[in-house]
C-alpha positions as CSV (number, residue, x, y, z in Angstrom):
1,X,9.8,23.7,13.0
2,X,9.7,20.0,14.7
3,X,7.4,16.9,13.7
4,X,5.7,15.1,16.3
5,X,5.6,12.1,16.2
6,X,2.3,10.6,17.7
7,X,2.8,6.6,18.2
8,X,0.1,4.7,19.2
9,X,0.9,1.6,20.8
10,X,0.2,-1.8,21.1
11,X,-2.5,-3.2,18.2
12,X,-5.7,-0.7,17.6
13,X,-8.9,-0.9,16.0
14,X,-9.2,1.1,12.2
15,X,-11.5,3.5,14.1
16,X,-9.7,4.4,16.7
17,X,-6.6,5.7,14.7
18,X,-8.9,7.3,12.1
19,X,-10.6,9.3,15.3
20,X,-6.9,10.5,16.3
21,X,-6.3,11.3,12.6
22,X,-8.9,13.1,11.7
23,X,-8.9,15.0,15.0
24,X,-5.4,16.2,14.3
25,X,-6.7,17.4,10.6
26,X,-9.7,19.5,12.0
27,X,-7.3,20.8,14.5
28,X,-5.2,22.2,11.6
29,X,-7.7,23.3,9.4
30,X,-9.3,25.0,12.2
31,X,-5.9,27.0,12.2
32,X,-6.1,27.9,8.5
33,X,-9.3,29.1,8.8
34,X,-8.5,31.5,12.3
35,X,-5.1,32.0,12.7
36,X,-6.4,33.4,16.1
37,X,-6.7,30.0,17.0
38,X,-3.7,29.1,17.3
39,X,-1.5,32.8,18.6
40,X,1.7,32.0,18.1
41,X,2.3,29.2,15.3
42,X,-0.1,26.9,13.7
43,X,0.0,23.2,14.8
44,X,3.4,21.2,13.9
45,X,2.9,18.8,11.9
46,X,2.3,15.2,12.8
47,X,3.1,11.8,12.1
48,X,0.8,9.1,13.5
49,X,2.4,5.4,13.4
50,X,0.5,2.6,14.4
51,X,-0.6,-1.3,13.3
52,X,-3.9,-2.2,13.4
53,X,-6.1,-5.2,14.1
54,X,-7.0,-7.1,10.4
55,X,-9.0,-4.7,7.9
56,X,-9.5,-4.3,4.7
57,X,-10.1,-0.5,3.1
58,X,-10.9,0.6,-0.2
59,X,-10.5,3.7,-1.8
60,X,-12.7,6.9,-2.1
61,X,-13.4,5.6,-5.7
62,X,-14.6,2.5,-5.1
63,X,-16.5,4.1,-2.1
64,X,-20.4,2.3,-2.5
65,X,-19.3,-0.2,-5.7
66,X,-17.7,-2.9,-3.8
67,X,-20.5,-5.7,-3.6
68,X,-21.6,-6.8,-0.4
69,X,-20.6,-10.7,-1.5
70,X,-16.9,-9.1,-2.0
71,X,-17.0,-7.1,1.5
72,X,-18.1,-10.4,3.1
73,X,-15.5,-12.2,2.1
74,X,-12.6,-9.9,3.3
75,X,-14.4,-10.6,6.5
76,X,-13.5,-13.5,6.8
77,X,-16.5,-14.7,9.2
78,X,-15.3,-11.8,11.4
79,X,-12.0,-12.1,11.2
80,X,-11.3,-9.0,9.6
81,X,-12.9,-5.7,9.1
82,X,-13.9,-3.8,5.5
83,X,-13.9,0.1,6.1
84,X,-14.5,2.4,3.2
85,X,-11.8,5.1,3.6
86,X,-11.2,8.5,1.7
87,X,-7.4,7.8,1.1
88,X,-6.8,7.1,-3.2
89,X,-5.7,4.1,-4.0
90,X,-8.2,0.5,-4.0
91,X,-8.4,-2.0,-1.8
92,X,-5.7,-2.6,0.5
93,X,-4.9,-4.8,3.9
94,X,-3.7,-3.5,7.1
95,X,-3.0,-6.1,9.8
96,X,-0.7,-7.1,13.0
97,X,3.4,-6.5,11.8
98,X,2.4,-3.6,9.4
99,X,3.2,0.0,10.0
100,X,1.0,2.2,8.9
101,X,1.8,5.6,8.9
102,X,-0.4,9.1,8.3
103,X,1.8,12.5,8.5
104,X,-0.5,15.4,8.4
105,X,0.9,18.7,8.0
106,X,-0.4,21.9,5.3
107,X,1.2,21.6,1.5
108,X,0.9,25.0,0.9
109,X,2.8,26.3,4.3
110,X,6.0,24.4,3.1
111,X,5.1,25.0,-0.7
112,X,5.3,21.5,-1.6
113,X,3.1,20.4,-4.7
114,X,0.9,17.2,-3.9
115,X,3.2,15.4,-6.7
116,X,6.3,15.9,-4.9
117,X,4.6,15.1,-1.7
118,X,3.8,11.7,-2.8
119,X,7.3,11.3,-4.0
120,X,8.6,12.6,-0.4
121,X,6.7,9.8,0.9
122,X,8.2,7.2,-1.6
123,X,12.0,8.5,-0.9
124,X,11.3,8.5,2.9
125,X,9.9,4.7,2.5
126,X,12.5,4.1,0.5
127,X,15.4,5.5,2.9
128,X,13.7,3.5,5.8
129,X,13.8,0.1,4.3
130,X,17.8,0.9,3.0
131,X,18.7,1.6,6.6
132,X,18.6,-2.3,7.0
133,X,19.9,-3.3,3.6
134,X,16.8,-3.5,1.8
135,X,16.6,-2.3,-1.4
136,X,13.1,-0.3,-2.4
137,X,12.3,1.1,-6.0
138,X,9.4,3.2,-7.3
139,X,7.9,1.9,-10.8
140,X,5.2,2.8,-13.0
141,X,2.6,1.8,-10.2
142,X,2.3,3.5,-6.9
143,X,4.3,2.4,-4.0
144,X,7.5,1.3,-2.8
145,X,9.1,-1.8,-4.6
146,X,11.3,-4.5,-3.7
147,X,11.3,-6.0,-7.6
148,X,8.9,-5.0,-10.2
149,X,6.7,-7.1,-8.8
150,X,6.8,-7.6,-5.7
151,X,5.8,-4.7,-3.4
152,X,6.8,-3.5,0.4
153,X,4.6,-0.5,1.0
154,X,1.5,1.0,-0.1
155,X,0.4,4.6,-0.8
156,X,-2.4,6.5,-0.5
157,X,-3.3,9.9,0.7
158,X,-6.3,12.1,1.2
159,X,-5.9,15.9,1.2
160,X,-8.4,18.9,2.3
161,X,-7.5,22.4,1.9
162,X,-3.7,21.5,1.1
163,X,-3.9,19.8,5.0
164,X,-2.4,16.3,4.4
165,X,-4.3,12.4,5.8
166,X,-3.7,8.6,5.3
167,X,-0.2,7.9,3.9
168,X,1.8,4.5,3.7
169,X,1.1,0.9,5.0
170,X,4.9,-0.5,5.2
171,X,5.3,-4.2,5.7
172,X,7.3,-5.0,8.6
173,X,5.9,-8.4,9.8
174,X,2.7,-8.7,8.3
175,X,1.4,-12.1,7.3
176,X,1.3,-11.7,3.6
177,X,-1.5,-14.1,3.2
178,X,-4.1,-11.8,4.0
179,X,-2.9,-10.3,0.3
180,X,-4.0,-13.6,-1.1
181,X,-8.1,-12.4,-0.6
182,X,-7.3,-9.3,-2.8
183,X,-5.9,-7.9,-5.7
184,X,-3.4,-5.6,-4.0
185,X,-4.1,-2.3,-5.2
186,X,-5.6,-3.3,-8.3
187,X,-2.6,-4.8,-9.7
188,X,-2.8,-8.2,-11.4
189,X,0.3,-10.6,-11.2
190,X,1.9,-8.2,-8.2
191,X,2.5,-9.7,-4.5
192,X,3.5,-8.3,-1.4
193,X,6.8,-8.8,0.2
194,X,7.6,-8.2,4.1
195,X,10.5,-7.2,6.0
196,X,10.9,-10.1,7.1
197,X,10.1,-12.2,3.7
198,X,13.1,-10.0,2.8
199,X,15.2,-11.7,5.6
200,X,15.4,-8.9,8.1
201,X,13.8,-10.7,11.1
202,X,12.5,-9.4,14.2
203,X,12.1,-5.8,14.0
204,X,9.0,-3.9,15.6
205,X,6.7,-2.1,13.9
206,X,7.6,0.7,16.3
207,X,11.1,0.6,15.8
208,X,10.3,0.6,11.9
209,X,7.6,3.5,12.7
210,X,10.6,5.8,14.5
211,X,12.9,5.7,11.6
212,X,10.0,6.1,9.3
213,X,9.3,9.7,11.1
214,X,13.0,10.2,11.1
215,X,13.5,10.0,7.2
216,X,10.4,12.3,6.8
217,X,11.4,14.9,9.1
218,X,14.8,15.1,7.7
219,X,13.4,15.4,4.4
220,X,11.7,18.8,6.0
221,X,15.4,19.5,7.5
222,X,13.4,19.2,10.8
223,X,13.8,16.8,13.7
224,X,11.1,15.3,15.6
225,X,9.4,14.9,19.4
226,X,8.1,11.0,19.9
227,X,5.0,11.0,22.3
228,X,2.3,8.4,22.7
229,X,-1.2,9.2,22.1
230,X,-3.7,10.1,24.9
231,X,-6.8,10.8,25.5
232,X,-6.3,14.7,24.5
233,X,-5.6,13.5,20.7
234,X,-9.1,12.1,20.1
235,X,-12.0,14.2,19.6
């Protein structure tokens, strides 16, 4: 079995990624339900990287309770979005010089529990930000840390039938004030921390977003194909 690893380049809209995403998770549970589909073997699995323009999402709980005065304010007079999303997790940012990545692939084929799954993710963040000599940690509170309180990367997933969406938002770049108009995640007294607030300087989010599907993969004992996204992967 091989991941593929879908990068889409350059800086994209919320929408657009969430159109490739959930293309690639219809295409799989179409699979489930009709092997037939799909003759020889289902779908391999995916992992989409990409960085978007500035948006805020919240979480499926907090889907219809966040106050139109809040929403406008993330806006920024239009310089950001707000998008309800069905990931967990609570308000986040997503912005220029963060990766965000969504692996989708089926639990139950590989017989992973969604527990362990989130911990896969957490190890495979974890192993990306050692390969240049940062140090992340797991705590009480989701994510990947750099101190107790001070965070890198953001989790939260969305699953359907065992069929895996959403994932991580790792900061590579990102400016960290955007943080400031939130409570990341819901955690008072946190802040975000960046590559590069860290002192590793002038990566690329792709770069970041290739070692990222490398430490998943492996974790899989798999290797992966890098393509770019085309028109085929949106519905």
């Amino acid at each position: 079995m091989r991941f593929v690893h879908l990068r889409v380049p350059g800086i994209s809209k919320y929408q657009h990624v969430a159109a490739i995403q959930d293309n690639s998770v219809s295409r799989l549970l179409a699979s489930k339900r009709d092997p037939s589909v799909h003759l020889a073997d289902p779908p391999e699995p995916i992992i989409i990287t990409a960085q978007f323009h500035p948006v805020y999402t919240c979480g499926r709980r907090e889907v219809g309770f966040v106050p139109k005065e809040q929403q406008d304010f993330l806006r920024d007079g239009g310089r950001a979005e707000f998008i309800e999303a069905l990931r967990g997790g609570q308000t986040t940012f997503h912005g220029p010089g963060q990766l965000v990545a969504y692996p989708i692939l089926d639990l139950k084929r590989h017989g992973i529990s969604p527990r362990s799954y989130v911990c896969l993710l957490e190890r495979s963040v974890i192993a990306t930000c050692a390969r240049y000599g940062i140090k992340g940690m797991t705590t009480s509170n989701p994510g990947v840390w750099i101190t107790p309180d001070k965070k890198i990367a953001a989790l939260g997933v969305h699953l359907r039938k065992n069929v895996t969406s959403h994932g991580i938002g790792l900061n590579v770049a990102t400016n960290l004030r955007w943080f400031d108009r939130i409570v990341a995640c819901g955690l008072e007294g946190k802040s975000a921390t960046s590559f590069e607030a860290e002192g590793v300087k002038g990566k690329s989010v792709e770069e970041i977003g290739l070692v990222f599907a490398e430490e998943m993969a492996s974790r899989f004992g798999s290797d992966i194909t890098t393509r770019t996204a085309d028109v085929d992967d949106r519905p």
